[in-house]
Chimera marker file (.cmm) of the C-alpha trace (Angstrom):
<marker_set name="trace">
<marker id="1" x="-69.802" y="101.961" z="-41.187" r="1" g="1" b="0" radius="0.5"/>
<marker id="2" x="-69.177" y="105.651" z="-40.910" r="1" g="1" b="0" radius="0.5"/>
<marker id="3" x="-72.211" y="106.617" z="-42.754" r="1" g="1" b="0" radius="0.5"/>
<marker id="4" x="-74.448" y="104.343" z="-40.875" r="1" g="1" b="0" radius="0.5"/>
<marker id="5" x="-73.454" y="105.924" z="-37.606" r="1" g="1" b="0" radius="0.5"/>
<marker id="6" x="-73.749" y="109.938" z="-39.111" r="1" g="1" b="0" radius="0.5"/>
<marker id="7" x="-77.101" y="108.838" z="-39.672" r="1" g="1" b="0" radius="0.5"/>
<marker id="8" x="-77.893" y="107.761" z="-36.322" r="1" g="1" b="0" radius="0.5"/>
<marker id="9" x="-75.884" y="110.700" z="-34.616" r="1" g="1" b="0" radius="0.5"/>
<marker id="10" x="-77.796" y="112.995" z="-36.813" r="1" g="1" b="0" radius="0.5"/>
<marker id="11" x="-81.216" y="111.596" z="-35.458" r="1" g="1" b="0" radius="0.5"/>
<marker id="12" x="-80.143" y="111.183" z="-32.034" r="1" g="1" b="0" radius="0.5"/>
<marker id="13" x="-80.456" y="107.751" z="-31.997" r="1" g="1" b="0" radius="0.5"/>
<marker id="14" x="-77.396" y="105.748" z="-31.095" r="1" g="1" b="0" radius="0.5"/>
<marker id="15" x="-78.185" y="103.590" z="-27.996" r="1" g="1" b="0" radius="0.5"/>
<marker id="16" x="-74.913" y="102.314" z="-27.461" r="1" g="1" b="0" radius="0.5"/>
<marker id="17" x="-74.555" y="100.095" z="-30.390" r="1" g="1" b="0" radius="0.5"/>
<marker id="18" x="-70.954" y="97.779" z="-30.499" r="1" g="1" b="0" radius="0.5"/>
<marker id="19" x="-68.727" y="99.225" z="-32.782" r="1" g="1" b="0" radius="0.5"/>
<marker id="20" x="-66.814" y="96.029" z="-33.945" r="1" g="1" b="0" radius="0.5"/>
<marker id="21" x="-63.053" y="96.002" z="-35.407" r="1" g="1" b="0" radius="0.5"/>
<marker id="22" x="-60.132" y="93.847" z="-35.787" r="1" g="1" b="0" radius="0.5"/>
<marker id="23" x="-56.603" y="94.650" z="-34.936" r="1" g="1" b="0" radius="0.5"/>
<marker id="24" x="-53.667" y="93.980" z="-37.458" r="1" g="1" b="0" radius="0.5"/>
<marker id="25" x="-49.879" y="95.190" z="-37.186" r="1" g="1" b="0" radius="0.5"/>
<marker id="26" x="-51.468" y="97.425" z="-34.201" r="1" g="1" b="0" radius="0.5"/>
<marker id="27" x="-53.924" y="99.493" z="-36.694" r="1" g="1" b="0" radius="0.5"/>
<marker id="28" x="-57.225" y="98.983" z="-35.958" r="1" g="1" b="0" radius="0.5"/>
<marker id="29" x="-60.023" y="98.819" z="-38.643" r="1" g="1" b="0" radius="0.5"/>
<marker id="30" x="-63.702" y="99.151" z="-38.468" r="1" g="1" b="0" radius="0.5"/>
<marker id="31" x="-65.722" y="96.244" z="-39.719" r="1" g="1" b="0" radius="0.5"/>
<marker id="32" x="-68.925" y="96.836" z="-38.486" r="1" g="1" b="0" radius="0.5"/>
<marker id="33" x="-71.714" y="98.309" z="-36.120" r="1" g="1" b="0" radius="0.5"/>
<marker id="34" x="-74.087" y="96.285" z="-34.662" r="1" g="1" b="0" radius="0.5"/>
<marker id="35" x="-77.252" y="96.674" z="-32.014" r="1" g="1" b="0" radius="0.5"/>
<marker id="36" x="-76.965" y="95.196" z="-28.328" r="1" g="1" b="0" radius="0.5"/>
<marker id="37" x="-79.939" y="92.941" z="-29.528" r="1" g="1" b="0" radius="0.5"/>
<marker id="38" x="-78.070" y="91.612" z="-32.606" r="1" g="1" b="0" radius="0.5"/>
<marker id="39" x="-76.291" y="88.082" z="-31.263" r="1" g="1" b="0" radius="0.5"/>
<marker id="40" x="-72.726" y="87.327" z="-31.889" r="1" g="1" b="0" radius="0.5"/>
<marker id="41" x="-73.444" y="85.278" z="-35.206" r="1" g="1" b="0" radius="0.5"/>
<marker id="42" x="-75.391" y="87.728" z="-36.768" r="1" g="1" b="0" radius="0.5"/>
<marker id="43" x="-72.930" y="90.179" z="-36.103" r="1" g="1" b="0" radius="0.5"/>
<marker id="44" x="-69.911" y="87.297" z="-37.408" r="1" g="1" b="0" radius="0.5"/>
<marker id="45" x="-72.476" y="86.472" z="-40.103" r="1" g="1" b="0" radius="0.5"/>
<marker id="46" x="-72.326" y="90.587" z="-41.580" r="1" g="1" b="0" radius="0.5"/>
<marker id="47" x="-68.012" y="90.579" z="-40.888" r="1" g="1" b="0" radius="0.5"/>
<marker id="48" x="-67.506" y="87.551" z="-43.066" r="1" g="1" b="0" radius="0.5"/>
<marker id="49" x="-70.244" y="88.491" z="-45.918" r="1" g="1" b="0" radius="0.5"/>
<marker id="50" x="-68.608" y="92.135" z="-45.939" r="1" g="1" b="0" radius="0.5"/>
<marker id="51" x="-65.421" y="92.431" z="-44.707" r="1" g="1" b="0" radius="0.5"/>
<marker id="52" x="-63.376" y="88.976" z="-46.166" r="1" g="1" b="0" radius="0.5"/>
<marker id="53" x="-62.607" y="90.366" z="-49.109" r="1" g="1" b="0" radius="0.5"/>
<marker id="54" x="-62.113" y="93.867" z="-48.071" r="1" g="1" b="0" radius="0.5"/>
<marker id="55" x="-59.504" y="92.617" z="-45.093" r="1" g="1" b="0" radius="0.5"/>
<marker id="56" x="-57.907" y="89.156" z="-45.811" r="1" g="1" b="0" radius="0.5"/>
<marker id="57" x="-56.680" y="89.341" z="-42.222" r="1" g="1" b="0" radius="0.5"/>
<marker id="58" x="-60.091" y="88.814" z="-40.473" r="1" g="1" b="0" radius="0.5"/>
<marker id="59" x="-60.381" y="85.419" z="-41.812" r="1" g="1" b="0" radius="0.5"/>
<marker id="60" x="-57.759" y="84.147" z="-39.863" r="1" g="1" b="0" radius="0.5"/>
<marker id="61" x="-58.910" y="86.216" z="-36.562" r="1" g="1" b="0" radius="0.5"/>
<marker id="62" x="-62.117" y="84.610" z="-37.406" r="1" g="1" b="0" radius="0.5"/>
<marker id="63" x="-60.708" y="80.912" z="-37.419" r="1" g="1" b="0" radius="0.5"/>
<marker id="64" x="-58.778" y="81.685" z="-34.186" r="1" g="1" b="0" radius="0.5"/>
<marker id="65" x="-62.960" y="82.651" z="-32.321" r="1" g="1" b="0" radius="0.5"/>
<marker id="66" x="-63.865" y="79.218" z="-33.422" r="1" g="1" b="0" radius="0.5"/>
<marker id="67" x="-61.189" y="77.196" z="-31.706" r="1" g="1" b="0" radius="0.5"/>
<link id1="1" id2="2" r="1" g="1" b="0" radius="0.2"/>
<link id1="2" id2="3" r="1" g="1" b="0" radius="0.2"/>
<link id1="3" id2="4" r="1" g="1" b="0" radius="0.2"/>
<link id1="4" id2="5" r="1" g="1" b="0" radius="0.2"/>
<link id1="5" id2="6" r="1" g="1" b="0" radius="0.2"/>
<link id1="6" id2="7" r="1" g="1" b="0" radius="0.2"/>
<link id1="7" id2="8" r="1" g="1" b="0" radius="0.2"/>
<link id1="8" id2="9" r="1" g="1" b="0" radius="0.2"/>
<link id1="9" id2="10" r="1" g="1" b="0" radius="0.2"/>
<link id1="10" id2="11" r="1" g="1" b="0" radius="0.2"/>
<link id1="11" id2="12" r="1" g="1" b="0" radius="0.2"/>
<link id1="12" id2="13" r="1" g="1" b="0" radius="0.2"/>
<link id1="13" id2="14" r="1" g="1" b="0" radius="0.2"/>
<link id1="14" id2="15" r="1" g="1" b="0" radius="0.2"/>
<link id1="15" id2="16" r="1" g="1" b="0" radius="0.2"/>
<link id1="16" id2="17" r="1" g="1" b="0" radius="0.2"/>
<link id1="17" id2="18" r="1" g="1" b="0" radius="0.2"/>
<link id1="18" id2="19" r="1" g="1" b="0" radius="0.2"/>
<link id1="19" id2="20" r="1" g="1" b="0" radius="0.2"/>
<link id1="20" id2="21" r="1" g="1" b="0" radius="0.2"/>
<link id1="21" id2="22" r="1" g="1" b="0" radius="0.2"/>
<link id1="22" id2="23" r="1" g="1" b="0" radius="0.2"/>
<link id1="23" id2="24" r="1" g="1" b="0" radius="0.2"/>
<link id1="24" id2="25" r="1" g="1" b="0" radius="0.2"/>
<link id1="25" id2="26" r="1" g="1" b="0" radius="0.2"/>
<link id1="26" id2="27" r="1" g="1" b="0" radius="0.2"/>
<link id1="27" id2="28" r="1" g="1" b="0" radius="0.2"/>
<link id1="28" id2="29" r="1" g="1" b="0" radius="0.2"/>
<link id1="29" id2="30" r="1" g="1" b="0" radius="0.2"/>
<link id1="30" id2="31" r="1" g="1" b="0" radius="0.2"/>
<link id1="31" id2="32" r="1" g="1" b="0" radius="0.2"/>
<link id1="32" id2="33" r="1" g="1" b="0" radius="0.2"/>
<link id1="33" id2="34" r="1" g="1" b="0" radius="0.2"/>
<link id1="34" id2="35" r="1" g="1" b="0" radius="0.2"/>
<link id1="35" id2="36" r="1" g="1" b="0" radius="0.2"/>
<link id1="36" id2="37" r="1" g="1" b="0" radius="0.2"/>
<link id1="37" id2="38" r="1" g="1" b="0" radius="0.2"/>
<link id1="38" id2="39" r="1" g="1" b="0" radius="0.2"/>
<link id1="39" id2="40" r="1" g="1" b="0" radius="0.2"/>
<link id1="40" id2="41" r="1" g="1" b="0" radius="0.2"/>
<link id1="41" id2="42" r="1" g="1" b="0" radius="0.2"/>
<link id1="42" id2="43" r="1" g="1" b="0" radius="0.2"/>
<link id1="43" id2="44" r="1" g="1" b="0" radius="0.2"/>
<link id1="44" id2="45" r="1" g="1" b="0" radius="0.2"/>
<link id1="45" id2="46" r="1" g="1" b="0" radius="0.2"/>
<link id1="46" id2="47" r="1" g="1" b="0" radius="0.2"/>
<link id1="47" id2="48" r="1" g="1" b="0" radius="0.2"/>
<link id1="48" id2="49" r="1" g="1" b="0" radius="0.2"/>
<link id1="49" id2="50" r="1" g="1" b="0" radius="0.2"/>
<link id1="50" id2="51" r="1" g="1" b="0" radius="0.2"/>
<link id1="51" id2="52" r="1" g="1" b="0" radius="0.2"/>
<link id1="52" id2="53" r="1" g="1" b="0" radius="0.2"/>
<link id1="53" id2="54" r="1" g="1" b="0" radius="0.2"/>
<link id1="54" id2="55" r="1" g="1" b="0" radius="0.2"/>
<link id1="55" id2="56" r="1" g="1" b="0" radius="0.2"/>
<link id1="56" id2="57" r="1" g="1" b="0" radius="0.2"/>
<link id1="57" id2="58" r="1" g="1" b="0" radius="0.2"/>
<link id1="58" id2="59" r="1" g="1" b="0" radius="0.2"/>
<link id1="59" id2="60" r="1" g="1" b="0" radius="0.2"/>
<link id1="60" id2="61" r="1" g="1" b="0" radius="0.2"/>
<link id1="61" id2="62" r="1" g="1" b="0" radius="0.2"/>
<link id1="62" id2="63" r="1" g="1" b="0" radius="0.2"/>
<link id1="63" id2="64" r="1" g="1" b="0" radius="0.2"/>
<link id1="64" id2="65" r="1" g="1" b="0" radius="0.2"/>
<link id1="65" id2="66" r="1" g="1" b="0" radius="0.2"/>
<link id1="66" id2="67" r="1" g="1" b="0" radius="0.2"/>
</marker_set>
């Protein structure tokens, strides 16, 4: 995520993208940056393929969206 949004810094082109994390044990992490025009599941869809494994935690914060 942190390279993604050097890159748009550097060419002056972050338009207010959501900068999407989870909170565990009151640390939070960075999972993910996404456009305005990006829905919510495409957003959900690029946390679960990249960020499961990486953060076991987000699983079950992702259960607890669907209830």
């Amino acid at each position: 995520m942190r390279g993604t949004w050097e890159r748009l810094q550097e060419r002056q082109a972050l338009t207010g993208e959501w900068i999407i994390y989870g909170e565990h044990y009151g640390i939070n992490y960075y999972l993910s940056l996404g456009a305005h025009t990006e829905g919510d599941n495409v957003l959900r869809k690029q946390i679960e393929t990249f960020c499961r494994q990486e953060f076991p935690f987000i699983a079950q914060q992702l259960e607890s969206f669907e209830e």
